[in-house]
N, C-alpha and C positions, 0 to 999 in steps of 0.2 A: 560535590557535597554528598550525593550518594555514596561516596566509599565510606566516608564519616558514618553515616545511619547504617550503615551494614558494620562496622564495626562495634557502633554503639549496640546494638543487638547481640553482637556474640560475644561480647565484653559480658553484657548483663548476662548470660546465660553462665558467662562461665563463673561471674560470680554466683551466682547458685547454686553451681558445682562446688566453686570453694567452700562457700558455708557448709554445703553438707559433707564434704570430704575431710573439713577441718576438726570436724565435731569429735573425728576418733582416732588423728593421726596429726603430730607434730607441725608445727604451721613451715619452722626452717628444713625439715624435712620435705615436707610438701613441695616448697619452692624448688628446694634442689632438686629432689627426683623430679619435676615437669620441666626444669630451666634444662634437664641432661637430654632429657628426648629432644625440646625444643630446639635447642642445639644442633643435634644433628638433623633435623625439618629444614631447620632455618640454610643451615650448609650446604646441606644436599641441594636446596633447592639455589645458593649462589652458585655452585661448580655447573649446576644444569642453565641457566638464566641467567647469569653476571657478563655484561659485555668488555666491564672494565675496571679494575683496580685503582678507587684512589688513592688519592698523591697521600702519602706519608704524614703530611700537616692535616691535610683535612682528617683523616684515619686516628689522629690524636686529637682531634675537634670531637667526633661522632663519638670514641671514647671518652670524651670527658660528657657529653650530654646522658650518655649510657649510664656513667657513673651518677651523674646526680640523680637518674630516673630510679637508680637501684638504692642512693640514700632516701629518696622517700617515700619508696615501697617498705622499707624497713622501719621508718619513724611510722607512718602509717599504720604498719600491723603491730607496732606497741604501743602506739595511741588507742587505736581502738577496742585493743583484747578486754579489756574492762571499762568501757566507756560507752555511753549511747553512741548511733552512727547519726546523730543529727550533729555533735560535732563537725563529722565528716562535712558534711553537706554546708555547714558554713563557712569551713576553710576552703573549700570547692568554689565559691562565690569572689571570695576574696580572690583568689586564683583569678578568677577572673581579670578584677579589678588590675592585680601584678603582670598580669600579661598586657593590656591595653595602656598603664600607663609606660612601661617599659618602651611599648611600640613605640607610642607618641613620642616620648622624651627622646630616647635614641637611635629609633628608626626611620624616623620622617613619617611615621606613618601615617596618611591622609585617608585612605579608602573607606566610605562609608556603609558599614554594614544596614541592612535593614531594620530601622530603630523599633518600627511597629512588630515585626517578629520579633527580638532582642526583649521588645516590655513583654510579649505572650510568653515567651518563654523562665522569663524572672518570675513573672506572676505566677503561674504554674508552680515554679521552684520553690519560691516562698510560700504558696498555701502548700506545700509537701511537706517544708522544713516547720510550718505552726501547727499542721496537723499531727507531726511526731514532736512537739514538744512538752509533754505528760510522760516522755521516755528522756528527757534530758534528765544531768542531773550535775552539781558540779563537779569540777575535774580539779586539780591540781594544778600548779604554775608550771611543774616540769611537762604534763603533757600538753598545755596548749601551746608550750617551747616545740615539742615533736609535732603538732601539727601543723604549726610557721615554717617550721624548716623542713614538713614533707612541701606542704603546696611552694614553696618558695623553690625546692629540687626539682619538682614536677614542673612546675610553671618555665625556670629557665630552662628545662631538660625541652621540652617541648618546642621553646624559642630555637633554641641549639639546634636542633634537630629538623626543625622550618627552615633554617637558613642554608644547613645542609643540603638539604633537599632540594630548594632552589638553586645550588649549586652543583644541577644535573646529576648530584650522587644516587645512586639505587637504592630506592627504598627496603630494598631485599638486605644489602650491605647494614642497615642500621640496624634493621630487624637481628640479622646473627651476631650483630656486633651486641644488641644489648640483651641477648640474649645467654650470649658469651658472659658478658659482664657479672648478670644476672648470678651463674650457674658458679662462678671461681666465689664471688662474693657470700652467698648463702649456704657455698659447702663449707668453705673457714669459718661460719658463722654457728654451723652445724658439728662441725669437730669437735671446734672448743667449747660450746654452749650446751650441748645435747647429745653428749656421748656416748650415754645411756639409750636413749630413743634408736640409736643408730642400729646398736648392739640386737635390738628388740623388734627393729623396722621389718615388716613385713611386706619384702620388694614385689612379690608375685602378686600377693592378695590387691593390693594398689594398681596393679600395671594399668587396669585395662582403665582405670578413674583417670591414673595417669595420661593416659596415649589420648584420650579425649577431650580432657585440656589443652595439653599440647597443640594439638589438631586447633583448637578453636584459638587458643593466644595468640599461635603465629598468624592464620590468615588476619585477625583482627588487627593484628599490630599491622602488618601487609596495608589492609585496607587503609585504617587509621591514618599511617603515613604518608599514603597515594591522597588521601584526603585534603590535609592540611599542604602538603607541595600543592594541590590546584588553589585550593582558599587560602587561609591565613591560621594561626594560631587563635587568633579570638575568635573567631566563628566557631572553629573548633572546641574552644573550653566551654561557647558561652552549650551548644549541643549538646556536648559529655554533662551538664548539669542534668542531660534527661538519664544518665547512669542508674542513679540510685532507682529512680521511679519504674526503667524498663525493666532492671532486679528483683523489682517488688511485681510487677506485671506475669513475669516467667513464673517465679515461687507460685503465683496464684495460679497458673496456667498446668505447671509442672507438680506441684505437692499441694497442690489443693489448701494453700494459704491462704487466710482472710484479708481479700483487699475492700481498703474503705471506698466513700461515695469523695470523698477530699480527694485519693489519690488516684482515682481516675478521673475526677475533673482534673488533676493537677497533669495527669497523661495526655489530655485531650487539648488541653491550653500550650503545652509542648509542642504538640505536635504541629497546632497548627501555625506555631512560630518558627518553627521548623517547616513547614508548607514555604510560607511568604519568605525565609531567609535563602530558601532554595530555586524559590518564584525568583529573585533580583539575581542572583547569581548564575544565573543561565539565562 
């Protein structure tokens, strides 16, 4: 479960990188220039560490989870370009909810995670999500279409990818693969959407924001994946809800953001259900 909290950490950091990177430069842009470097991280680092090439079926398996991870990454950032991010954070929940019943109903899944960690950590969530609700506001029926079908991409991406993984595949392997994914899908998305920005994209001035992303997505994802093969996918999602609040933690850490007295009780009741979830699993 420590790979998971080491990922959840530079996940949030790197979200704070995004927010400030995105503020003066293309978002499909973005993606693509970090998913190219990522690329070759992720490559480099199979030719140097891959002991073995899966079979062909599984390799169209890992591709298809990649693929749904990259549909909603993309619903994701058109849901929330003009929307509050507590949206987010409720469709993250539900996520949840789609992964544990999934397990149950088609996986046999029995194994009881620690409920007493599981409620600190909801509670937590939930005073995050009623503390940022004076920032909601409503949305339209098409975007909270984009936000069922990002969590619903993400949720089985992550299933897909659990069962992989169990399947002695290398976590490294998933990583280039969806990073691969990643990098074909948001350059087409870039050509024909944003041909102008391309035109205008200033590669040098970015690199170094670039290269530091990169740097921190792959280990994350790395970790992330080593995570969920020892645990399960619902430990994992129910974690990843401390996302939003570790992002808000860095900003205050790193740009001197104002965090409330809500969202660091809401960090500390996380955490320490994350203590007890970590306590029964070792």
């Amino acid at each position: 479960m420590s790979y998971i909290i080491l990922s959840i950490l530079l996940f949030s950091f790197n979200n704070v990188l995004w927010k400030k990177n995105l503020e003066e430069t293309n978002t499909f842009f973005l993606i693509s220039y970090r998913a190219f470097f990522t690329c070759i991280f992720a490559t480099v680092m199979l030719f140097l560490f891959l002991k073995s090439v899966p079979k062909v079926e599984d390799i169209l398996k890992i591709t298809f989870g990649s693929l749904l991870g990259t549909m909603g990454l993309i619903c994701m950032l058109k849901a929330i370009k003009n929307n509050a991010l507590q949206w987010l954070g409720i469709y993250n929940l539900i996520g949840v909810l789609i992964i544990y019943a999934h397990l149950y109903v088609f996986e046999g899944f029995t194994k009881t995670p620690s409920y007493i960690g599981i409620t600190f950590i909801l509670i937590g969530y939930v005073s995050y999500l009623i503390s940022n609700t004076y920032k909601a506001t409503k949305v339209a029926l098409k975007t909270h279409v984009l936000f069922l079908i990002m969590i619903i991409c993400f949720s089985y991406s992550s299933i897909i990818h659990w069962k992989n993984l169990t399947s002695d595949i290398s976590p490294l392997f998933i990583v280039a693969n969806q990073e691969i994914v990643v990098f074909i899908i948001s350059t087409l998305l870039l050509l024909f959407n944003s041909k102008k920005e391309i035109k205008r994209a200033n590669y040098q001035k970015n690199v170094q924001k670039v290269l530091i992303m990169s740097v921190l997505i792959v280990v994350a994802m790395y970790f992330s994946f080593k995570g969920i093969k020892i645990t399960d996918p619902l430990i994992a999602s129910v974690l990843f809800l401390a996302n939003p609040i570790t992002t808000i933690l860095f900003s205050s850490l790193f740009f001197k953001e104002r965090i409330s007295l809500i969202q660091i009780t809401a960090i500390l009741l996380i955490s320490i259900g994350a203590f007890l979830i970590h306590f029964q699993t070792n």
